[in-house]
PLY file of the C-alpha trace (Angstrom):
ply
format ascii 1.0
element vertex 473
property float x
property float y
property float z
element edge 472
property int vertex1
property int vertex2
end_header
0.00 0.00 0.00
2.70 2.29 -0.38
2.04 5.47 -2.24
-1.26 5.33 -0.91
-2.35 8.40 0.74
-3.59 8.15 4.07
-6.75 5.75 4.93
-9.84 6.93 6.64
-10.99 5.01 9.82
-14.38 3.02 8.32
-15.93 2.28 11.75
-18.90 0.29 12.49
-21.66 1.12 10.34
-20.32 2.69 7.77
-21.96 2.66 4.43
-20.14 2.76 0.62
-21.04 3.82 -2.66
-19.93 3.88 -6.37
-22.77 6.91 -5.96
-20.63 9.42 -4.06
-17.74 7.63 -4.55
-15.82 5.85 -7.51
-13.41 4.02 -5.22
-12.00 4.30 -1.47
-8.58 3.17 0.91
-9.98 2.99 4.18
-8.13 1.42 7.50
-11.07 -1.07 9.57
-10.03 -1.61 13.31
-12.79 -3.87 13.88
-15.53 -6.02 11.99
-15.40 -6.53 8.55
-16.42 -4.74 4.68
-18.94 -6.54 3.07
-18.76 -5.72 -0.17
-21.34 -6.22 -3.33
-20.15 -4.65 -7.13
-21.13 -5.25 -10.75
-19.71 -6.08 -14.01
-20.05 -2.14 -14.49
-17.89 -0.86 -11.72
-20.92 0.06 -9.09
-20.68 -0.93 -5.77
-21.77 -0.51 -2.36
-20.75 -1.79 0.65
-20.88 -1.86 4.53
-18.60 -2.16 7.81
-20.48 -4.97 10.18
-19.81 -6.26 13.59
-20.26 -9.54 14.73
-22.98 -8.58 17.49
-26.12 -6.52 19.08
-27.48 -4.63 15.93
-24.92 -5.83 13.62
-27.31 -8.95 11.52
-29.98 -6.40 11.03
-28.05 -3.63 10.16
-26.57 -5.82 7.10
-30.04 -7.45 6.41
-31.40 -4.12 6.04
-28.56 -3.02 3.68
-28.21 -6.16 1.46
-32.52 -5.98 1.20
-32.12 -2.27 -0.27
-28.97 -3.29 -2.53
-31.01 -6.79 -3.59
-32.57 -5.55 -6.97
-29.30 -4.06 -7.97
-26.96 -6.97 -6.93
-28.88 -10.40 -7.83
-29.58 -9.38 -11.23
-27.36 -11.29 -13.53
-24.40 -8.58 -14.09
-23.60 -9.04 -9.82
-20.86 -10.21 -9.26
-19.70 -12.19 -5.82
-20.41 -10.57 -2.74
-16.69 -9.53 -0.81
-16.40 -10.54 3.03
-13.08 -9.18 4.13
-11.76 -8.61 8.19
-12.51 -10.50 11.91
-13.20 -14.03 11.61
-16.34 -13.27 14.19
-17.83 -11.00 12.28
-17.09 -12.22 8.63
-18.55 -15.68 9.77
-21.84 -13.95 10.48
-21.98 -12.36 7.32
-21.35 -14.75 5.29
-23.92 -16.74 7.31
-26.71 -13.92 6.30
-25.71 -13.06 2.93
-26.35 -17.39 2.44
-29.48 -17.34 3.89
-30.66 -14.22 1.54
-29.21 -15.83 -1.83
-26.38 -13.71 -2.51
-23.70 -15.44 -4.23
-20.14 -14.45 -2.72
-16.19 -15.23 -2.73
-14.69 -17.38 0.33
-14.25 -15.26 3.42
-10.88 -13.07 3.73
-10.57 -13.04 7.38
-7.71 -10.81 9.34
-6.44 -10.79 12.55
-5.73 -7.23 13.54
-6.85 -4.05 11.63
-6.30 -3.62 8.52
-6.41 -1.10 5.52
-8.91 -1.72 2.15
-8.51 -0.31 -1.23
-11.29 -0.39 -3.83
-10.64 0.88 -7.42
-13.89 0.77 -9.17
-11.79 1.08 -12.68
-10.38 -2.05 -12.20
-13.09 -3.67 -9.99
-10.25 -4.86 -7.65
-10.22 -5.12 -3.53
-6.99 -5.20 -1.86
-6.38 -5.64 1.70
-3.03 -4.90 3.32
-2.25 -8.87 4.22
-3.53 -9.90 0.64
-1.12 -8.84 -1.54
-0.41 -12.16 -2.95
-1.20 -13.19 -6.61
-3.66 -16.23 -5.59
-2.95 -18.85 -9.05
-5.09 -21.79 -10.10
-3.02 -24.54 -11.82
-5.10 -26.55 -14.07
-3.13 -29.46 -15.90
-3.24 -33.31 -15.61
-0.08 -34.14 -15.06
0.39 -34.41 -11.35
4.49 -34.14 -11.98
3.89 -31.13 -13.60
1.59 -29.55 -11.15
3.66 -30.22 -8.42
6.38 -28.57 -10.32
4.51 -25.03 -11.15
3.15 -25.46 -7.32
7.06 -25.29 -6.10
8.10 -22.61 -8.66
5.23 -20.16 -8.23
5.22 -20.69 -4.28
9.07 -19.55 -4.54
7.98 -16.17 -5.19
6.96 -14.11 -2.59
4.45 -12.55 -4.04
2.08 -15.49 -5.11
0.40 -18.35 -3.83
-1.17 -21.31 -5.29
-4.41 -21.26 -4.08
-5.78 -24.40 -5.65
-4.91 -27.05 -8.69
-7.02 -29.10 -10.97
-6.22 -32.33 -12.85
-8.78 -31.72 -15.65
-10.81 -29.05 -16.96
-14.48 -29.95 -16.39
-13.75 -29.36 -12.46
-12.22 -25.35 -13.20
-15.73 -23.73 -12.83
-16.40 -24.81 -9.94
-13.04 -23.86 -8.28
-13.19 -20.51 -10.21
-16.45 -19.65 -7.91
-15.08 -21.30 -4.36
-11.65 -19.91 -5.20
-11.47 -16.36 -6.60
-7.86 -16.41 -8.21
-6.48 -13.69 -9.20
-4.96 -15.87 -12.55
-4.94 -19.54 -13.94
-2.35 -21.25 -15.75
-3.60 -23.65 -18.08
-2.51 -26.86 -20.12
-3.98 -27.36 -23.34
-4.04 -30.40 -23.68
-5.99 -32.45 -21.61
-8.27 -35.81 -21.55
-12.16 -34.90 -22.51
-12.02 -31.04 -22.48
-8.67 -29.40 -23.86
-7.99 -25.90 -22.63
-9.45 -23.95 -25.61
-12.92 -25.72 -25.13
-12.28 -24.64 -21.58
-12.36 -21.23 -21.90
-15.26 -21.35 -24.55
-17.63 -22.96 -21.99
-16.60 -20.40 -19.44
-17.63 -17.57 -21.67
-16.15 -13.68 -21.99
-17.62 -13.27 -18.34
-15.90 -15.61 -16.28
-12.78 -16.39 -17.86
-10.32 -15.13 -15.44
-6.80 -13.79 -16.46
-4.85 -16.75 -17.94
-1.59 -17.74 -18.87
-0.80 -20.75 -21.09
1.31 -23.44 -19.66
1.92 -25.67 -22.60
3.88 -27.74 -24.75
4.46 -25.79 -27.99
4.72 -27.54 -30.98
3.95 -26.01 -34.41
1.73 -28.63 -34.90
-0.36 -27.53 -31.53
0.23 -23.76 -32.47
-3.46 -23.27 -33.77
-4.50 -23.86 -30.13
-2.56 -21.82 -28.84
-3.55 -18.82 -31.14
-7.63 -19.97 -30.80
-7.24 -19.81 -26.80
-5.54 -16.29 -27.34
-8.62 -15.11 -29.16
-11.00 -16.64 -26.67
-9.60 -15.02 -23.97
-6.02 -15.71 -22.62
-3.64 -13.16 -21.95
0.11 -15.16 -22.41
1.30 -18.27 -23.26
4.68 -20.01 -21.36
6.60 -22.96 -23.12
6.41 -26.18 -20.56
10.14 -27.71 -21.04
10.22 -31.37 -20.60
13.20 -30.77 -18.63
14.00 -27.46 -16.26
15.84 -25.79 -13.40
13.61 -24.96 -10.79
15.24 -21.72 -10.15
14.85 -20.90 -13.74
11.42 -21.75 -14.10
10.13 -19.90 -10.97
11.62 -16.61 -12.21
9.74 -17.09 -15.73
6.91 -18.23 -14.24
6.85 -15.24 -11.48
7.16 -12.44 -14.30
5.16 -14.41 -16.62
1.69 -14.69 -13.74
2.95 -10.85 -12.78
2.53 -9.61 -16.06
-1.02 -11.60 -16.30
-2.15 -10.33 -13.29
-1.85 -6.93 -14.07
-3.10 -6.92 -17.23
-6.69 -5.71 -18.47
-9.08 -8.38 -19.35
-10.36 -7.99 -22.81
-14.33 -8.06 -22.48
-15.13 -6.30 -25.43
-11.77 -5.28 -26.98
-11.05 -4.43 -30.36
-14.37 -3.68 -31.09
-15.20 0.43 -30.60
-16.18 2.57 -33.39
-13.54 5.50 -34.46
-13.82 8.85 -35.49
-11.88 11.18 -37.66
-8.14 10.88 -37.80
-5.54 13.64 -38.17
-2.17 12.48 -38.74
0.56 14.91 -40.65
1.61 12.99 -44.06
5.12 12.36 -44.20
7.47 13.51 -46.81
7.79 10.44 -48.80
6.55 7.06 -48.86
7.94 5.27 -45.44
10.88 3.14 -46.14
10.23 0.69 -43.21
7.57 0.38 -40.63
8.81 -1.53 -37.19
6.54 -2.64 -34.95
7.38 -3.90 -31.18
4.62 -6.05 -29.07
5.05 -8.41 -25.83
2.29 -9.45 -24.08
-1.01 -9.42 -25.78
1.13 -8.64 -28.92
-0.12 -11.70 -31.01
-3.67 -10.33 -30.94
-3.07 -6.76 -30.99
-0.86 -7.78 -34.11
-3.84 -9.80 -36.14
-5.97 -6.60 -35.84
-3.28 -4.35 -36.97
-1.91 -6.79 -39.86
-5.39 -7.43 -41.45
-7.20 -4.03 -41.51
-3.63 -2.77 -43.60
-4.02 -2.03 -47.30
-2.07 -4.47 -49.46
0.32 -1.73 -50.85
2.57 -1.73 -47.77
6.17 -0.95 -47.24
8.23 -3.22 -45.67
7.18 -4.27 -41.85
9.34 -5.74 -39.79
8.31 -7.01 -36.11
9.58 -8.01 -32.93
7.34 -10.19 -30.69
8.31 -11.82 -27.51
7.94 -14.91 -29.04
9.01 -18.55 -28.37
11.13 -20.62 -30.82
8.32 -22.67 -32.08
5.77 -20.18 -32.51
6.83 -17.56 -34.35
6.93 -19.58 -37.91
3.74 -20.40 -37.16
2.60 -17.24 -36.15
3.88 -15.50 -39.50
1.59 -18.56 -41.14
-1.67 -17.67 -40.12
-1.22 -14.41 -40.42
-0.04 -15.41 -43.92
-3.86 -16.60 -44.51
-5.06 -14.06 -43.18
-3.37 -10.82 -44.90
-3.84 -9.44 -48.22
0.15 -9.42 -48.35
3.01 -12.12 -47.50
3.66 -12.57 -43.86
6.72 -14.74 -43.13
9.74 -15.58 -40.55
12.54 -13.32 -41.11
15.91 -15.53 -42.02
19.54 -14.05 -42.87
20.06 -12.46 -45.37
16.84 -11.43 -46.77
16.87 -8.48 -48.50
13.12 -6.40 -47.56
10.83 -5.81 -50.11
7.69 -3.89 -50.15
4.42 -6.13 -49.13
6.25 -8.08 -46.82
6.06 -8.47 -43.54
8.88 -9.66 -41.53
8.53 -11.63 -38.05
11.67 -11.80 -36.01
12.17 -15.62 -34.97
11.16 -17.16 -31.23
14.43 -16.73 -28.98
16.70 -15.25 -31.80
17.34 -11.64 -32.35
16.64 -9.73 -35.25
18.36 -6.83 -36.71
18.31 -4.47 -40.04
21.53 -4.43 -41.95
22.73 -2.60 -45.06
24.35 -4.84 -47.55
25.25 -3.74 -50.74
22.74 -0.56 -50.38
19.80 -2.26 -49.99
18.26 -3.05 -45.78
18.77 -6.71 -45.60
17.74 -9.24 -41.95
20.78 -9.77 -40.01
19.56 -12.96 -37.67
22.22 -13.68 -34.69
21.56 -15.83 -31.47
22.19 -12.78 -28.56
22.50 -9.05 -28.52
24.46 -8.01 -25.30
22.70 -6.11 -22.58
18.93 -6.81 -23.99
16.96 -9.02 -21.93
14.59 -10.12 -24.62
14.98 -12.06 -27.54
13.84 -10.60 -29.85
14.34 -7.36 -28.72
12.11 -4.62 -30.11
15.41 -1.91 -28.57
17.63 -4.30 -30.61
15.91 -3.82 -33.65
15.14 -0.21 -33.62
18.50 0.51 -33.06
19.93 -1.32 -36.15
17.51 0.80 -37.85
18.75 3.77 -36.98
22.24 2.77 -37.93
21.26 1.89 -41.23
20.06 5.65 -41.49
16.37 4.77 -43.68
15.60 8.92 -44.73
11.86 7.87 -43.72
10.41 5.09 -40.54
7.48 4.46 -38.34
7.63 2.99 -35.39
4.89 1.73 -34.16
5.05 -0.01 -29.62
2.18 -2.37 -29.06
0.90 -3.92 -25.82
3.66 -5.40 -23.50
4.70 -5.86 -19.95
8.28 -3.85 -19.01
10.18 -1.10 -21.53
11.80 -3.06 -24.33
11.57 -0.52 -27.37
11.43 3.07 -25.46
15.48 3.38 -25.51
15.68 2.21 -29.19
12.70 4.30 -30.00
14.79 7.48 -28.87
17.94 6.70 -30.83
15.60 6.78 -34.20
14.43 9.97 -33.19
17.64 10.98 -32.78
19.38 9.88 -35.70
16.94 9.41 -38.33
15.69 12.13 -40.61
12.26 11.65 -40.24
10.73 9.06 -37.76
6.64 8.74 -36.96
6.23 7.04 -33.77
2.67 5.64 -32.42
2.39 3.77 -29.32
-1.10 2.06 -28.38
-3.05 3.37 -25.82
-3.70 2.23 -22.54
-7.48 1.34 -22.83
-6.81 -1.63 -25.93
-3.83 -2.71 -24.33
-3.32 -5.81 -22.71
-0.53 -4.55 -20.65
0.02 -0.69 -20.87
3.44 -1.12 -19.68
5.81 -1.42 -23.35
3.29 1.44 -25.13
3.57 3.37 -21.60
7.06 3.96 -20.81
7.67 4.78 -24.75
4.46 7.58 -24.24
5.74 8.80 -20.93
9.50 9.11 -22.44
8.35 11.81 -24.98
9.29 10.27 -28.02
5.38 8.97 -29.37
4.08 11.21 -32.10
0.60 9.71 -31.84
-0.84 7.09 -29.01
-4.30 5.19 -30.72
-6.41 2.76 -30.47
-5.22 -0.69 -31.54
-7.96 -0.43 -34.14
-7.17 3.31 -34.74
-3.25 2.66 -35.77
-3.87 0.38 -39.13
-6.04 3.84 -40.01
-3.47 5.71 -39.52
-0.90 3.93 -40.95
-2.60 3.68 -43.92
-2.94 7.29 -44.03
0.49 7.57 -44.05
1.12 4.74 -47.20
-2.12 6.34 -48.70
-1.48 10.13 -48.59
2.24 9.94 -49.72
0.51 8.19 -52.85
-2.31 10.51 -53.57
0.29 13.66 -53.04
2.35 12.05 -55.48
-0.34 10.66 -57.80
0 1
1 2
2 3
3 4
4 5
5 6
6 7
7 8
8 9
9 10
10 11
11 12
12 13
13 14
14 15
15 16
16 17
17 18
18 19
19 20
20 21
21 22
22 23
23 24
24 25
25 26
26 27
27 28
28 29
29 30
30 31
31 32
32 33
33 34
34 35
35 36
36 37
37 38
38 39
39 40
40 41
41 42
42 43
43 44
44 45
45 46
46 47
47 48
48 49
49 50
50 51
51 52
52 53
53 54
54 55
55 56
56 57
57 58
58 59
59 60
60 61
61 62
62 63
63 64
64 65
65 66
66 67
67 68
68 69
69 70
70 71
71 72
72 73
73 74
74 75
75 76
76 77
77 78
78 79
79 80
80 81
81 82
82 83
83 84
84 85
85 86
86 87
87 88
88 89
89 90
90 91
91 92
92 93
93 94
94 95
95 96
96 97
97 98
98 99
99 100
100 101
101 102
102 103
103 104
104 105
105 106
106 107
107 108
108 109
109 110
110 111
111 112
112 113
113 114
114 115
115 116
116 117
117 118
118 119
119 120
120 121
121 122
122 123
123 124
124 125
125 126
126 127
127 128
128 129
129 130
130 131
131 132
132 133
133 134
134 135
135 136
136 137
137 138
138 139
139 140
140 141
141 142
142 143
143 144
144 145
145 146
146 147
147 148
148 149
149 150
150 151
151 152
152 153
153 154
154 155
155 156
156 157
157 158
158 159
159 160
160 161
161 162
162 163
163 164
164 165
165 166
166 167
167 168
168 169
169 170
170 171
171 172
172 173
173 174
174 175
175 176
176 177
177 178
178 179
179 180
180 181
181 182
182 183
183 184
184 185
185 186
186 187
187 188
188 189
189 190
190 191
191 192
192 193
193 194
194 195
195 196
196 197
197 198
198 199
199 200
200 201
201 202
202 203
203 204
204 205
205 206
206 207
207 208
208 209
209 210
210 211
211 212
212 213
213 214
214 215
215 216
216 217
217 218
218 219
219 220
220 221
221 222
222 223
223 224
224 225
225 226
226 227
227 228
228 229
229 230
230 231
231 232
232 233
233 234
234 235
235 236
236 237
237 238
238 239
239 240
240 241
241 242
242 243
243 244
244 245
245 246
246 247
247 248
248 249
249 250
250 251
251 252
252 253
253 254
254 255
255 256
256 257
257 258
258 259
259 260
260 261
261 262
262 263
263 264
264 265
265 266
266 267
267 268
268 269
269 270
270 271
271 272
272 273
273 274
274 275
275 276
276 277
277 278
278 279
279 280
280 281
281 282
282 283
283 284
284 285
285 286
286 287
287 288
288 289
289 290
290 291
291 292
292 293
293 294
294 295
295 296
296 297
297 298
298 299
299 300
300 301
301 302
302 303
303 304
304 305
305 306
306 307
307 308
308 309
309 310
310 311
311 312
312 313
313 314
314 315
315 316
316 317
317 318
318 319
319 320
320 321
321 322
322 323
323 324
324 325
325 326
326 327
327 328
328 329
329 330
330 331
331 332
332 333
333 334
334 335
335 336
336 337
337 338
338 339
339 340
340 341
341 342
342 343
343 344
344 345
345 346
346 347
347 348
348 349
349 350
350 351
351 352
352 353
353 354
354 355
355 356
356 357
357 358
358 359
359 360
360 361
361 362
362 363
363 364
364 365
365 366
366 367
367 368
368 369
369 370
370 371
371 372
372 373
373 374
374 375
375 376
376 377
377 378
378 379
379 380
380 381
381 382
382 383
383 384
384 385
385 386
386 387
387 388
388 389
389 390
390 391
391 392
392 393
393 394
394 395
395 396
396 397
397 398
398 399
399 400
400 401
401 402
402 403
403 404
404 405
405 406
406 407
407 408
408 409
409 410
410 411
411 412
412 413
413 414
414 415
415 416
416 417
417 418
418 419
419 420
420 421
421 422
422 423
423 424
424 425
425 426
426 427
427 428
428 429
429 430
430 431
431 432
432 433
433 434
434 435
435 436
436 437
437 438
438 439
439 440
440 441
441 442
442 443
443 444
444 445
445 446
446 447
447 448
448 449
449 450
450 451
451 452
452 453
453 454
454 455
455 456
456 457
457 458
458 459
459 460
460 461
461 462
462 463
463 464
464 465
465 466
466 467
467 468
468 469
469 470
470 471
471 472
């Protein structure tokens, strides 16, 4: 809770609402917040005691916040503080049909934040990422058990050997993210999240076996809902895999859930033609990237300049990546290899675990493929690969930093402001991305032209191809 400003004491009593208020951090020295909220950020909420005038107090507030909360857009009632007193309401909110999340008892007093935004409650004391493990392998259960539990900052709070058992531990449970297998006996992960539906899938990471032949799985539970994927090793260190794991769930966690992304209507767009046609377009995307990238790729016209993109990717999956969107694209999308020269309606995606770079050879920008770049921490790296453009010296670029957890692309994005002639750089916004965290720290650095819409940047993009040609027509 640091940062926070200082709580307010909620004592006994006390009544909450998203009417006066559109969130609160408030310290509770006795009894506990019973909280009910909707899929539409509303809530309201009251501090109960365990005694004297306590039960009708709370019957009296849940039978005035009944027609709001039962309807079908409630979601679970919250019961967080004293065991005494969250015992009895959870014992009332039972017996007057309100569905609610297990009990979050405390000890001593506590402090409660409620951001109606994000439609999360934190308690100080509950600062742990609570993860479901769903995969039927018990070896391998056990062995994301150990390496999540490592970190400090998560908690497996339940496991599941197959997936027809998840719904029910989704409602008893509450986690705050699920890794999931995709394959598994009688429902596979994809069906899964289909039978959950937009509305209860909760924030999910892939924990799979990637094989190009099971990479159209991976890419269908993407579009039904999943926010990463993670590459299950048949062999690992345990050190190694509860650090990826641990930034892999963090990054989850914190990202937005995509109820109804991708899907807003846009207005006009002004966007200053450039000089010339663009020589090269770059694009940079981590997490959420692979989706973010199918809407940008097919709403572009098919007279494009080169595109060249790097994805936090694995090995295996970027080849097949570049394939579907391949069938899906009015131009060719394929894996970068070395020494390609780049042509115009092409688009270039870096390979899994490799890094990609922009060479000149001979005059013309050629892919330079090598195993490492020192001092980047991602491979690809979208800094790696802005930089070799700006050493190749292109007189005209866009730049373009998609969703993504961390900063990969904001200090390569300011050495192509810096050395190229003429550089337009877009960054996605917060609201469409998965993870504002890539697109964020490029916006906040100064160097983003334009920050749009994920559905906003192929317009604009094609503004730039298109007005170039009608200037010149």
């Amino acid at each position: 809770m640091n940062g926070v400003p200082k709580p307010r004491t909620f004592s006994l009593g006390t009544r909450l609402s998203s009417a006066t208020m559109n969130a609160f951090f408030g310290h509770i020295k006795t009894g506990a917040l019973v909280l009910l909220s909707s899929d539409d950020g509303a809530f309201d909420g009251i501090v109960v005691g365990s005694h004297g005038p306590a039960e009708a107090d709370l019957r009296e507030f849940l039978e005035a916040c009944a027609p709001t909360y039962r309807a079908g857009s409630s979601r679970p009632a919250k019961i967080i503080g004293f065991s005494a007193a969250a015992t009895k309401a959870e014992q009332v909110l039972r017996q007057m049909g309100f569905s609610l999340d297990p009990a979050r008892t405390r000890p001593c007093p506590f402090d409660v934040v409620y951001d109606a935004k994000s439609r999360k409650l934190r308690a100080s004391g509950d600062e742990k990422i609570r993860v479901l493990v769903v995969d039927d392998s018990k070896s391998v259960r056990l062995a994301l058990k150990k390496a999540i539990d490592l970190n400090p900052d998560m908690l497996v709070c339940g496991e599941s050997e197959d997936a027809g058992s998840v719904p029910d531990l989704l409602d008893k449970l509450n986690p705050d993210c699920m890794t999931l297998d995709i394959n598994m006996p009688d429902m596979n992960g994809v069906d899964l999240l289909k039978a959950l539906g937009a509305s209860r899938i909760p924030k999910t990471l892939i924990v799979s076996s990637l094989r190009k032949e099971t990479s159209p799985l991976i890419f269908d539970a993407l579009e039904q809902g999943a926010i990463d994927y993670y590459h299950k090793a048949e062999r690992f260190d345990l050190e190694s895999l509860s650090k990826e794991m641990g930034e892999r769930i963090r990054g989850v966690a914190n990202a937005q859930l995509r109820r109804n992304a991708y899907v807003r209507p846009v207005g006009g767009l002004l966007v200053k033609p450039m000089t010339a046609l663009p020589d090269l377009i770059a694009i940079g995307s981590s997490t959420g990237g692979t989706e973010a990238l199918k809407v940008l790729l097919t709403k572009l016209p098919r007279n494009i300049p080169p595109i060249v993109i790097a994805q936090h990717i694995p090995a295996v999956f970027s080849a097949a990546f570049a394939e579907r969107m391949n069938s899906l694209c009015p131009f060719r999308v394929q894996e970068g290899s070395h020494g390609q020269v780049l042509e115009h309606g092409n688009v270039y995606v870096a390979p899994g675990s490799r890094q990609m770079r922009i060479i000149r050879n001979g005059g013309k920008l050629t892919i330079d493929i090598d195993d490492n770049a020192a001092g980047e921490n991602y491979n690809p790296s979208v800094n790696n690969l802005f930089r070799s453009i700006a050493a190749c010296k292109p007189p005209r670029c866009v730049a373009v930093i998609l969703t993504g957890m961390g900063r990969d692309g904001t200090d390569g994005l300011a050495v192509m402001k810096r050395d190229l002639k003429e550089v337009v750089a877009i960054a996605q916004d917060e609201e469409s991305s998965v993870v504002w965290g890539m697109p964020g720290e490029a916006t906040k650095s100064g160097k983003v032209d334009y920050v749009f819409d994920i559905n906003v940047i192929p317009l604009a993009l094609a503004k730039l191809i298109n007005s170039v040609a009608d200037k010149s027509a």
